[in-house]
DOSEKOL-840917 format. One record per residue (C-alpha): residue in one letter; y, z, x. Coordinates in steps of 0.2 Angstrom, whole numbers, plus 2048, in hexadecimal, padded with zeros to 3 digits. Example, Ala and Ser with C-alpha at 12.3 -4.5 7.8 and 13.67 -1.06 7.14 Angstrom:
! residues 2
A7EA82783E S7FB824844 
END
This chain:
! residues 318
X382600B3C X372603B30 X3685F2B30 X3685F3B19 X37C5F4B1D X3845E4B13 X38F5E2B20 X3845E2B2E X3885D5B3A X37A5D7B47 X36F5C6B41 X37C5BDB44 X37F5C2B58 X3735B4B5E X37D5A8B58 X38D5AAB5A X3895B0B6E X38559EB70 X39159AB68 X39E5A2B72 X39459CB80 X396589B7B X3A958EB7A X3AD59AB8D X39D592B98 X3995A3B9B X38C5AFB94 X3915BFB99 X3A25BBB92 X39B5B4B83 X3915C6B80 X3A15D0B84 X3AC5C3B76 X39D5C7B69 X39D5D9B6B X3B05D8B69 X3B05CCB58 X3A25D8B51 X3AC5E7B54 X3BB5DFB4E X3B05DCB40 X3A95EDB3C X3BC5F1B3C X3C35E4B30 X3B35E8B25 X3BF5EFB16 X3C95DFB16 X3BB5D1B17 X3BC5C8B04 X3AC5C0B00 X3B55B2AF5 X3BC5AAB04 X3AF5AAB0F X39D5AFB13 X39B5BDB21 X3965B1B2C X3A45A5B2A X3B05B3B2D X3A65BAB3C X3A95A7B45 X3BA5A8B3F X3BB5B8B49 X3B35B2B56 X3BC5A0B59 X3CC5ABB5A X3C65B5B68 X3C15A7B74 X3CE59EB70 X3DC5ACB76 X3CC5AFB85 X3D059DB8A X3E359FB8C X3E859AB9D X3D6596BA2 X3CF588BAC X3BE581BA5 X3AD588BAF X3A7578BB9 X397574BC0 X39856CBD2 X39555BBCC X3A655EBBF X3B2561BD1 X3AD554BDD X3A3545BE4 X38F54ABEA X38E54DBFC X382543C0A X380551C14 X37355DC0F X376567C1F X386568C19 X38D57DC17 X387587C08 X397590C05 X39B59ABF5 X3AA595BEB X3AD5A6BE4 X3BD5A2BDD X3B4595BD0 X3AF59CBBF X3A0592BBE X39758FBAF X38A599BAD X377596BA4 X37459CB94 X3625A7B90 X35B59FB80 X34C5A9B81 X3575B9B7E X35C5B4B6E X3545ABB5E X36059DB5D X360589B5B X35F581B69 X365571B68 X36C563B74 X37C56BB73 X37757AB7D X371570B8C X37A574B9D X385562B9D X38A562B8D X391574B8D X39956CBA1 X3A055FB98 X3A856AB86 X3B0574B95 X3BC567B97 X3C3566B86 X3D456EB82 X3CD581B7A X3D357CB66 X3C956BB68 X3BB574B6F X3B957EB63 X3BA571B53 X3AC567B5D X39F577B5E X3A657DB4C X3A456BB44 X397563B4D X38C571B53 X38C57EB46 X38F573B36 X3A057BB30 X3AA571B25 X3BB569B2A X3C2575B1D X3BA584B24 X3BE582B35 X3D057CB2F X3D058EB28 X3C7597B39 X3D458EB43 X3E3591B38 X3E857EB39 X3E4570B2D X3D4563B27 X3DF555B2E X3E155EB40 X3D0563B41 X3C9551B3C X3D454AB4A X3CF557B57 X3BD554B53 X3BF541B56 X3C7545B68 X3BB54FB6D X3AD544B67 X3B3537B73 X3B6541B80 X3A5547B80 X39D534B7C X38D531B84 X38B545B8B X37C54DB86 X37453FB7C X365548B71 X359537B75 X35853FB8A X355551B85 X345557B86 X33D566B81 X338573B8D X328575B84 X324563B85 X313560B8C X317554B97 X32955CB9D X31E56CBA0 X312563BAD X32155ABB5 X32956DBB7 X319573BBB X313568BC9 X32656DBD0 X32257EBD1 X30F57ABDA X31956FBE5 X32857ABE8 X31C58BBEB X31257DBF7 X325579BFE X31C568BFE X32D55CBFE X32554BBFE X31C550BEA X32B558BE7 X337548BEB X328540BDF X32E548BD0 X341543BD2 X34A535BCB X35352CBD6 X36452FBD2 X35E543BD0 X36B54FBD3 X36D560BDA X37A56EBD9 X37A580BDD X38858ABD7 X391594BDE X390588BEC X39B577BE7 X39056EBF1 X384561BE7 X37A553BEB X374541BE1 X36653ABE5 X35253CBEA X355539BFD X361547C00 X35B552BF1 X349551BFD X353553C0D X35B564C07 X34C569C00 X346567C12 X355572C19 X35057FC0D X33E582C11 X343581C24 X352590C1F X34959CC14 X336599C19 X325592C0F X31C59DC03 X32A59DBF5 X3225A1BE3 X32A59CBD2 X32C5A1BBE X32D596BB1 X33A599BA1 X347591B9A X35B592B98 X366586B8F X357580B86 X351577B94 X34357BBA1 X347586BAE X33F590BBF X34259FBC7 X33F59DBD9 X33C5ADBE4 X33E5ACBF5 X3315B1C03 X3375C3C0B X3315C9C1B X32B5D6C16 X31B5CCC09 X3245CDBF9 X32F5BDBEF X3445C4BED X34B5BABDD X3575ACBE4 X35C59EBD9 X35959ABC7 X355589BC6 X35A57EBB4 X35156DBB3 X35655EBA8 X345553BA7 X349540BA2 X339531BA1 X32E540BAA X339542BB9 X34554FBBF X358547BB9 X360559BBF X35E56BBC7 X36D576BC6 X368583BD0 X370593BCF X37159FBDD X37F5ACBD6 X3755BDBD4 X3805BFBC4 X3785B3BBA X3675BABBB X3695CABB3 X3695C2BA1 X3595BBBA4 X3505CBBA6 X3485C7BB8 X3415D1BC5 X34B5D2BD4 X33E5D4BDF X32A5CEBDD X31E5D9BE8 X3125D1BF6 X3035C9BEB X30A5CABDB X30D5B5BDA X2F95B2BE1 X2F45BFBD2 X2FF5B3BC5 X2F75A3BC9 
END
């Protein structure tokens, strides 16, 4: 498609990736349904009537119709914390629950969208749990800034039944992801909290990092439905994983969902640091609130990581 096309659809990929993310939980499902809508799209090119709707009205409308036939059937992508009580047991086994479609982080960085409360990890957990229709008013409405008539028109259904959706989803979601905790990654003082995490983690110095948590911190790492609430055990795991995988680990700052994050590389026998869990941080009152840790390999590719760190390369960064 030539980029001085009128019909070019390419600026507007950004967006609707998250906003299929907001919708499925999933990225890489998100970047397969926006391929599909804009090759639907390019198809439907001929048909597309200006007088009814802007191109990017109609590309959401496109879009909303093919995550909502996606979510058919489908079960909602859970953290941990969605599918049980914490745990007491931080030697407790760390087995994978494959079978779960977990939700997945989104890259910001890749892509020159808003980021807004309403792309935090907790608040995408919690949209999960709306029926798929009701989801779908919420991000349209709320989110994105389309009219009830518009979305009444994306969705096929009426002003009245997308006004009555929106008010069930609002108080479903009341009180999740509240925009007075959020904090920005590039915060000054969430930078040094993250910061003094990664010099304590790299030091696998447990008591500084307990320091930095809030007391009723909590811990999950999916795939592994385990989690923990709670500075004691969050330290006492913490423990178990330095006395597992070794000392000398080495970490990278970004970011995903619009809030801090780490990557943490493992120590390897043979000198260098293997990639091993991608770390997301909700920072409240310049403490640690939540780390959901991701060990699946799958999630990393978006982010655009090395695998693999050669001997000295994390001394050479400091």
């Amino acid at each position: 498609m030539r980029h001085d096309d009128p019909m070019d659809f390419e600026p507007y990929r950004g967006e609707l990736v998250a906003f299929c993310y907001r919708m499925l939980g999933s990225f890489h499902e998100a970047e397969d349904l926006v391929q599909e809508t804009l090759l639907r799209a390019w198809k439907a090119r001929d048909r597309y009537d200006p007088a009814r709707a802007s191109v990017r009205t109609w590309l959401y409308r496109i879009a909303t119709n093919a995550c909502l036939t996606a979510l058919e059937g489908r079960g909602r992508r859970p953290l941990p914390s969605g599918l049980g009580v914490p745990s007491d047991d931080p030697g407790a086994p760390l087995v994978p629950a494959l079978d779960v479609p977990w939700l997945e982080p989104f890259p910001d960085p890749r892509f020159d969208v808003e980021v807004r409360a309403d792309l935090r990890l907790a608040w995408v957990a919690a949209v999960q749990v709306l029926p798929a229709r009701q989801r779908a008013v919420l991000v349209l409405r709320e989110v994105l800034g389309f009219t009830a008539a518009e979305v009444a028109e994306q969705l096929g259904t009426t002003v009245a039944a997308v006004n009555g959706a929106l008010q069930r989803a609002r108080a479903a979601l009341a009180g999740v992801g509240d925009a007075g905790a959020v904090t920005e990654p590039d915060d000054p003082e969430v930078r040094a909290v993250v910061q003094r995490y990664m010099r304590a983690f790299e030091a696998a110095d447990v008591p500084a990092l307990v320091r930095l948590l809030a007391d009723d911190v909590v811990m999950e790492m999916p795939p592994v439905p385990l989690w923990f609430r709670g500075s004691r055990d969050y330290g006492r795991f913490m423990e178990r994983v330095f006395d597992m995988r070794g000392t000398g680990w080495g970490m990278r700052a970004l970011t995903a969902n619009g809030q801090p994050a780490l990557a943490a590389y493992a120590p390897e026998p043979g000198g260098g640091h293997r990639l091993h869990t991608l770390q997301v941080f909700t920072v409240i009152d310049r403490r640690i609130a939540h780390n959901v840790v991701f060990a699946d390999p799958r999630v990393f590719d978006p982010f655009e990581l090395p695998r693999d760190i050669p001997a000295g390369e994390f001394r050479s960064e400091r």
